[in-house]
C-alpha positions in Angstrom: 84.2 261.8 215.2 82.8 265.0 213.5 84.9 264.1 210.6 82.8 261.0 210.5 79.4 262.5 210.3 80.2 265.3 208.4 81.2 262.3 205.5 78.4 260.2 206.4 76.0 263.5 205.9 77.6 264.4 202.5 77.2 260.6 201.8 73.6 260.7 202.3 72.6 264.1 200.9 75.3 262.2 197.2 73.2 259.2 197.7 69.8 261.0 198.1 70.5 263.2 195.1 72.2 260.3 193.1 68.5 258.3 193.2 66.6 261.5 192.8 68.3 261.8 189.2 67.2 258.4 189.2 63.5 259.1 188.8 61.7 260.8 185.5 62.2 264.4 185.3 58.7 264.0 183.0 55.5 262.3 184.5 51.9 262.5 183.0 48.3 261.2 184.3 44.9 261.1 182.1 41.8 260.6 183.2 38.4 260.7 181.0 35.1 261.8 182.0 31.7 261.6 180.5 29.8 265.0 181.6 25.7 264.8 181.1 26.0 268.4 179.5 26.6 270.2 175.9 30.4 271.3 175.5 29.7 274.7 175.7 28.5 274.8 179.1 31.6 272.5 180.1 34.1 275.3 178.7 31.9 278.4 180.3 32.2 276.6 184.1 35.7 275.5 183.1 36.9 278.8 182.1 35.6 281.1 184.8 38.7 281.2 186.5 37.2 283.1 189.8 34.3 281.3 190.5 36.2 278.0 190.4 36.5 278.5 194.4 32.5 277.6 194.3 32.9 274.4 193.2 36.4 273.0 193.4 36.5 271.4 196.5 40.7 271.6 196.6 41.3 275.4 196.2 41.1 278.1 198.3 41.1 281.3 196.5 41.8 282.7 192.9 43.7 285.7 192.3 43.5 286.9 188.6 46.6 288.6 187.1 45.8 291.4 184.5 46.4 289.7 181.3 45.0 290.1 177.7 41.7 288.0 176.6 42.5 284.3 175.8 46.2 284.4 178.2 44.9 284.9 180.9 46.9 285.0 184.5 46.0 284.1 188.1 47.1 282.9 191.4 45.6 279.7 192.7 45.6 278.8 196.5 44.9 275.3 197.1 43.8 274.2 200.6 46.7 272.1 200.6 50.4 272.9 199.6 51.6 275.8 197.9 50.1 278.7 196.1 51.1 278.4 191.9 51.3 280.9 189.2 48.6 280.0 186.1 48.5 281.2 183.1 46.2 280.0 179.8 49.2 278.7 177.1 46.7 278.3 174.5 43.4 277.4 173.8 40.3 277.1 171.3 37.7 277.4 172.9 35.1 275.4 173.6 37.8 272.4 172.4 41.1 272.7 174.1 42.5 274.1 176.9 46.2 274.5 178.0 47.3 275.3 180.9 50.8 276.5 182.4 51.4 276.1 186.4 54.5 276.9 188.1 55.4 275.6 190.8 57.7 277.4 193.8 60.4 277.3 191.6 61.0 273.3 191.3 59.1 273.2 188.7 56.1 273.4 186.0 52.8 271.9 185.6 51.5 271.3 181.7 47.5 270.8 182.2 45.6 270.2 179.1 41.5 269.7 179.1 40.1 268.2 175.5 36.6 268.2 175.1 34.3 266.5 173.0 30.2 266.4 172.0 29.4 263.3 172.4 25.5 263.3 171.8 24.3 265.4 174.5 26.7 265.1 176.6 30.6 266.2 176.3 33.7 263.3 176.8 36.5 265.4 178.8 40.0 264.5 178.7 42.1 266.3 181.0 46.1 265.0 181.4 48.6 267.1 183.7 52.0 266.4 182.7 54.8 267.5 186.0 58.4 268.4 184.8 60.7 268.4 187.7 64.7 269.5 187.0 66.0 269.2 190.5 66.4 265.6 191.7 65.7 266.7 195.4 62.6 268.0 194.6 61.8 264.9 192.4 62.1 262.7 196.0 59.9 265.2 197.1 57.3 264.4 194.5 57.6 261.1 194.4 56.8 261.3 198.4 53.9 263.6 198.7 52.7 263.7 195.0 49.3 264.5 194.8 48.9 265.1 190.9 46.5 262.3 190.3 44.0 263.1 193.4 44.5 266.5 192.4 42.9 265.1 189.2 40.6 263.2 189.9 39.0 265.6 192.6 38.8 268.9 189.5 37.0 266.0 187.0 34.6 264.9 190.1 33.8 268.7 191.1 33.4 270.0 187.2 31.4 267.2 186.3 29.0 267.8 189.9 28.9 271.2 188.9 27.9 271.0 185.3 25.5 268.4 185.7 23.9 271.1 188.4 23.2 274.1 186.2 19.9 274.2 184.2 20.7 273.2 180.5 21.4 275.6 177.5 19.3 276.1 174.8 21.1 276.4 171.4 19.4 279.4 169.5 17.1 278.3 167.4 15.9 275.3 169.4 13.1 275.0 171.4 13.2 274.0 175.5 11.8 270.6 175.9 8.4 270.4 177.5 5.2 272.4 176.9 4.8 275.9 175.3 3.0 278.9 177.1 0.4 280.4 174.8 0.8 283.8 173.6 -0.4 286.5 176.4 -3.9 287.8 175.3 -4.2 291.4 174.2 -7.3 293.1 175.3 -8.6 295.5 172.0 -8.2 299.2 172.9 -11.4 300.2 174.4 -13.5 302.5 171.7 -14.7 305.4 172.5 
């Protein structure tokens, strides 16, 4: 009888990893936003690592590594599942952003932003691409996956956030709406 279920288990757990192998190792999501602000306020909220807690409804807390300007390191908490390691792959900024996630050791997270002016507002492409090399853990994320409302939940909360902030005045260019005369100098009194 144990005999029995002790082949029946190892069937199941052949079986099990047998489909996992199955399913992509590689899968990718994309998802475009228009965001009613100039690119360079999009990259300055995007890139603030620490104060992403403010407005990212899905993270906890934000840990930054020490790390050299432009590769920079941190730990995100989410508010649900498991903390992952970050670190900036590469980047130009104010166009592109890469992103490198790790996560608990079945895997790794690519996350690429692209932005673009579009008039006076800035098009946002962002596409996370999740490489999975165990087939158990690929079950797992085909399960519980939650890549794409992951997704879609950063785009809503960056482009809430942007669309918040008072707008930026290029140098050189004047603010909308009326000027304020010059203060008035009183002549020094004579004497």
């Amino acid at each position: 009888m144990v005999n029995v279920l002790l082949v029946g288990a190892v069937a199941i757990v052949i079986a099990l990893w047998w489909w996992g192998r199955g399913l992509p190792a590689t899968q990718q999501w994309s998802r475009d936003v228009l965001i009613e602000a100039p690119r360079e306020q999009v990259w300055a909220v995007m890139t603030d690592y620490l104060r992403q807690v403010e407005w990212r409804t899905d993270l906890r807390s934000v840990a930054m590594a020490a790390s050299p300007p432009g590769k920079e390191c941190w730990m995100e908490r989410p508010r649900r599942g498991h903390p992952s390691a970050c670190r900036v792959a590469r980047q130009r900024p104010g166009h592109w952003l890469e992103i490198e996630r790790r996560l608990n050791g079945t895997g790794r997270v690519h996350w690429s932003a692209r932005l673009e002016q579009a008039a006076e507002a800035t098009r946002l492409t962002l596409t996370e691409t999740l490489e999975i090399s165990n087939p158990f853990a690929r079950l797992v994320q085909l399960a519980w996956n939650r890549t794409a409302i992951n997704l879609e939940s950063y785009e809503r909360d960056l482009k809430q956030r942007v669309e918040r902030l008072p707008p930026v005045t290029a140098p050189g260019k004047a603010r909308a709406g009326r000027a304020r005369p010059a203060a008035k100098r009183n002549p020094p009194a004579q004497q």
